[in-house]
C-alpha positions as CSV (number, residue, x, y, z in Angstrom):
1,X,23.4,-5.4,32.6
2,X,19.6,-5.9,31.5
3,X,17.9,-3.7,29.9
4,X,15.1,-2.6,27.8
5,X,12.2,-0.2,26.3
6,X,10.7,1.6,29.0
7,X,7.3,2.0,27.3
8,X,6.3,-1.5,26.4
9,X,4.1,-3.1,29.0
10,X,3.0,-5.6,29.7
11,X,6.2,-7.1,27.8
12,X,8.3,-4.2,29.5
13,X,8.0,-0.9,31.2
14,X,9.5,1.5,33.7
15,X,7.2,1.9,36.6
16,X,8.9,5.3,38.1
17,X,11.4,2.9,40.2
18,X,12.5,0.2,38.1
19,X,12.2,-1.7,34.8
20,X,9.6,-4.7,35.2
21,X,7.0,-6.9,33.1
22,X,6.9,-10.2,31.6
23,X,10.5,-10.1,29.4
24,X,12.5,-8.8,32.4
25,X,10.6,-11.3,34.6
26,X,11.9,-14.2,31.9
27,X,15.2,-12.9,31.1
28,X,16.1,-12.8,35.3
29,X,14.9,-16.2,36.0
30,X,16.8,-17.3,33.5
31,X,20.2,-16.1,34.7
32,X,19.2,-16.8,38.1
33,X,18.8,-20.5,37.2
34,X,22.0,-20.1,35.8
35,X,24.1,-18.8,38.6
36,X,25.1,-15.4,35.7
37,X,24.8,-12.5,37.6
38,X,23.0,-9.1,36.3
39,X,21.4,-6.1,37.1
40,X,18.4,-4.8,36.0
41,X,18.7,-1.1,34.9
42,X,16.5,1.8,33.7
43,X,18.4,3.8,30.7
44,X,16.0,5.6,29.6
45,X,14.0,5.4,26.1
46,X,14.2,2.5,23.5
47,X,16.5,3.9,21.1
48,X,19.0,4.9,23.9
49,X,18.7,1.4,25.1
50,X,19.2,0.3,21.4
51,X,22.4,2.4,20.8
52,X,23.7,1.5,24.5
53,X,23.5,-2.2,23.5
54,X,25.3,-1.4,20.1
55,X,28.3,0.0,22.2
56,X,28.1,-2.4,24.6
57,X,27.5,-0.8,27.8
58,X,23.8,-3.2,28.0
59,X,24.8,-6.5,27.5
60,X,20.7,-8.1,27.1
61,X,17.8,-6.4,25.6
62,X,14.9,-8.2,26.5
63,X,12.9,-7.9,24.6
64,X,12.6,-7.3,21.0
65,X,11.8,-7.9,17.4
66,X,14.9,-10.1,15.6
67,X,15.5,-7.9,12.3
68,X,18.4,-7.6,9.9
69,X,19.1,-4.1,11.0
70,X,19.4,-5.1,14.7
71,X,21.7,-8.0,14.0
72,X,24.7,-5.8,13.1
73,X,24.9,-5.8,16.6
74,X,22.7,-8.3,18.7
75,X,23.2,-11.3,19.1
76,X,19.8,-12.9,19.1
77,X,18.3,-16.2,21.0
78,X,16.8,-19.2,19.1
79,X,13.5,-19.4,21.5
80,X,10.6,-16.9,20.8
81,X,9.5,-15.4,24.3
82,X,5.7,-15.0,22.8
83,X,4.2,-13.4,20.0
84,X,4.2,-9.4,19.9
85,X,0.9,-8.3,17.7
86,X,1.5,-4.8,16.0
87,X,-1.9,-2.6,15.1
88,X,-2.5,0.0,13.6
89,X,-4.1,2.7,16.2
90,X,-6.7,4.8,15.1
91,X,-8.9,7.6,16.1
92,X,-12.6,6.3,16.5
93,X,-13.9,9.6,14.6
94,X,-11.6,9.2,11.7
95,X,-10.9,5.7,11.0
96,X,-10.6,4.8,7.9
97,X,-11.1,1.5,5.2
98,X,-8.0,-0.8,6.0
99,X,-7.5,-4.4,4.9
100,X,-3.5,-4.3,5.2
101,X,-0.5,-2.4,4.6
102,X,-1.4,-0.7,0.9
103,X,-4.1,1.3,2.7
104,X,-1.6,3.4,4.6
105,X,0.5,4.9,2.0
106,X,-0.7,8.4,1.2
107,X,-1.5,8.8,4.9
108,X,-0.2,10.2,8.3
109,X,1.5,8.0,10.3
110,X,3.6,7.7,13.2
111,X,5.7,5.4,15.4
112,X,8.0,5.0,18.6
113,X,11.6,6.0,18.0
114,X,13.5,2.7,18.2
115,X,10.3,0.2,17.6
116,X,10.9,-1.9,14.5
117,X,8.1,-4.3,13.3
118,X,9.2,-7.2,11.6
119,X,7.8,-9.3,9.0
120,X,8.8,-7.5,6.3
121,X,6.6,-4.0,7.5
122,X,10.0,-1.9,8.1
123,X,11.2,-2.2,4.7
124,X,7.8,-1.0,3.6
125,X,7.2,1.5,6.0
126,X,10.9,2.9,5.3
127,X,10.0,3.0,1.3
128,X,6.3,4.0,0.8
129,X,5.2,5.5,4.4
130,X,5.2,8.8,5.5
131,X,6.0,8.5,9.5
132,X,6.7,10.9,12.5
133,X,8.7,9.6,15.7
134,X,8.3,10.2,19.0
135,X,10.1,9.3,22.1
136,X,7.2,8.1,23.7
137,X,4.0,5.7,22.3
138,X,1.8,9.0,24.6
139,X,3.1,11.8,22.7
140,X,1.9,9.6,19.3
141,X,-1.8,9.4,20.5
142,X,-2.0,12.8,21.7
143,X,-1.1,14.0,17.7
144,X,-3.6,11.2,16.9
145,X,-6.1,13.0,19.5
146,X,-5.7,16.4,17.6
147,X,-5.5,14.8,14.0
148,X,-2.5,16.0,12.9
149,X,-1.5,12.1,12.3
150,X,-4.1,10.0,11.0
151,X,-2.3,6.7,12.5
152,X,-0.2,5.5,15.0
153,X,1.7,2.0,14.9
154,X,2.5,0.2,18.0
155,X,2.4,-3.1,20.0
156,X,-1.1,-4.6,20.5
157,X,-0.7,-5.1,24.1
158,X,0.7,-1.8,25.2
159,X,-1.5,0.5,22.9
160,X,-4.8,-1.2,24.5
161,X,-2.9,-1.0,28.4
162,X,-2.0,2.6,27.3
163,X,-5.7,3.4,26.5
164,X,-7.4,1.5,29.5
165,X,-5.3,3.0,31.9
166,X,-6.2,6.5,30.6
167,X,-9.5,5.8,30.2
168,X,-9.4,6.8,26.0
169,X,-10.2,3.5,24.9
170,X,-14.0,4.7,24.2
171,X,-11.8,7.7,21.5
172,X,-8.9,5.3,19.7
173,X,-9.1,1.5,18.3
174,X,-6.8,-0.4,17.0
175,X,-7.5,-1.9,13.4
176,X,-7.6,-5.3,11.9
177,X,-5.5,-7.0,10.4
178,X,-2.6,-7.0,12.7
179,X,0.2,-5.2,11.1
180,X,2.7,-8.2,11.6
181,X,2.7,-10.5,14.9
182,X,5.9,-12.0,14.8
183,X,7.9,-13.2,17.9
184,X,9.9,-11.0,20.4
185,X,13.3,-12.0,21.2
186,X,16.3,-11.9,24.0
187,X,19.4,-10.7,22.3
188,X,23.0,-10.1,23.9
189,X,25.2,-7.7,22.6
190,X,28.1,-8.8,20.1
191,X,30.1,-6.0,21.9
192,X,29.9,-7.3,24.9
193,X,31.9,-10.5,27.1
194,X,28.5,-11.7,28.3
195,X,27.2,-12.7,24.8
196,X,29.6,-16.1,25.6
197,X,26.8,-17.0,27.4
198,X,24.3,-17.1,24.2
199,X,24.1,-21.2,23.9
200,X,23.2,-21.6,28.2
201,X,21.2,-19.0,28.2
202,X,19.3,-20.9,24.9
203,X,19.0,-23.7,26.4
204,X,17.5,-22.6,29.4
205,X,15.1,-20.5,27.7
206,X,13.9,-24.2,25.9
207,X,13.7,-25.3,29.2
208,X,11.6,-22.8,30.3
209,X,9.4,-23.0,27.1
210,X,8.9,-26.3,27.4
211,X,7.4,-25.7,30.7
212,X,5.0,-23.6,29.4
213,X,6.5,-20.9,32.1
214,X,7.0,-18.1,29.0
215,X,3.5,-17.9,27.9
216,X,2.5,-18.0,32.1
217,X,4.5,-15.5,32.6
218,X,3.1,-13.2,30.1
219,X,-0.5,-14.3,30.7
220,X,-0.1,-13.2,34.4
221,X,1.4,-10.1,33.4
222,X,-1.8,-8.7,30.7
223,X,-4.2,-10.1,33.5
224,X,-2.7,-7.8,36.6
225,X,-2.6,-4.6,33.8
226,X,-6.5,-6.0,33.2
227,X,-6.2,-6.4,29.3
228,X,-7.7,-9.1,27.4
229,X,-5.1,-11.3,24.5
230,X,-5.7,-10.1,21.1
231,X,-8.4,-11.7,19.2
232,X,-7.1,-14.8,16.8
233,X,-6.8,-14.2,13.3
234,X,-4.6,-13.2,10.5
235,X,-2.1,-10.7,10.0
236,X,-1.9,-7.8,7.0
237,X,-0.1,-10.3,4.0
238,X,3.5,-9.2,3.4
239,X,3.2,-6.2,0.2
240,X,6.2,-6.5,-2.1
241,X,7.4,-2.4,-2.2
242,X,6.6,-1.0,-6.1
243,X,9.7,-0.8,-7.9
244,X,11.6,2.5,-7.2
């Protein structure tokens, strides 16, 4: 069983009858060249997904961020699917100086239960930030809408997709420098039988990459949900936590 957040286009998102986007797109061709079977399945949010996969009831998430925390349990692949930029949402009215992760402690923040960010942010966001979760990335700007956050954290591509498809994106940006833009991964549960099939399903995944299918795939995916790629340029530099 596939499966995976259901609030993450264009990487991957529930459309009211099943899961679909670019990492579900890559993850089935990939068994399908195979011969593995699967099934696609909607679960319901991330960090039911994420505790599902931990059990072993999902046997793939795809896709995700490859952290230490997520490793207790996953499995991951050695091939990146693409880059995931993370920014740092803001409302147009009350945006604020920011140059990279410092500029956030002291404020409001909040976040998607079960997103983690990679790159180092998550162990500074769990020491020095002050956060709110929410099931859903919607719920997040409607507190950013009223002010009582003053920031919300998610993925590049499905904050902007979010925005245009509301038609908020003349109220919210999305600051620079990226919060982190490391890769997103396909990871197999340790819990379940399937993750035996780890080292095929790498190799195919090479395959594929050396094709240049993964970043095609993706590509045709942000230009159907009409958003442009994120503009080049550096990420927020790591921020070694203050002693505690």
């Amino acid at each position: 069983m596939i499966s995976a957040d259901s609030d993450y286009a264009p990487l991957h998102w529930y459309d009211g009858k099943r899961l679909t986007g670019a990492s579900i797109e890559i993850a089935s061709r990939a068994l399908t060249a195979l011969e593995i079977p699967f099934e696609v399945r909607y679960v319901g949010p991330f960090h039911r997904v994420l505790k599902e996969a931990e059990s072993g009831e999902v046997a793939m998430v795809a896709s995700l961020k490859n952290t230490p925390e997520r490793q207790q349990y996953l499995a991951f692949t050695t091939v990146p699917l693409f880059s995931n930029p993370i920014a740092v949402f803001v409302a147009r009215d009350r945006s604020f100086s920011y140059s990279g992760w410092k500029d956030l402690v002291g404020k409001r923040g909040a976040i998607t239960m079960g997103n983690q960010f990679g790159g180092g942010f998550d162990e500074f966001l769990r020491d020095n930030l002050k956060v709110e979760q929410a099931q859903k990335a919607y719920m997040n700007f409607s507190k950013l809408d009223t002010g009582s956050i003053d920031y919300l954290i998610t993925g590049y591509y499905s904050g902007m997709i979010y925005l245009n498809q509301s038609r908020q994106a003349d109220r919210f940006m999305a600051l620079k420098p990226y919060v982190s833009a490391t890769d997103n991964f396909i990871a197999l549960s340790k819990a379940n039988p399937c993750v035996k099939y780890l080292p095929r399903i790498n190799v195919q995944l090479e395959s594929m990459q050396k094709r240049g299918e993964l970043q095609a795939i993706l590509e045709r995916y942000t230009s159907a949900l009409k958003i442009d790629p994120p503009a080049k340029g550096k990420t927020a530099d790591a921020v070694i936590p203050p002693a505690k």
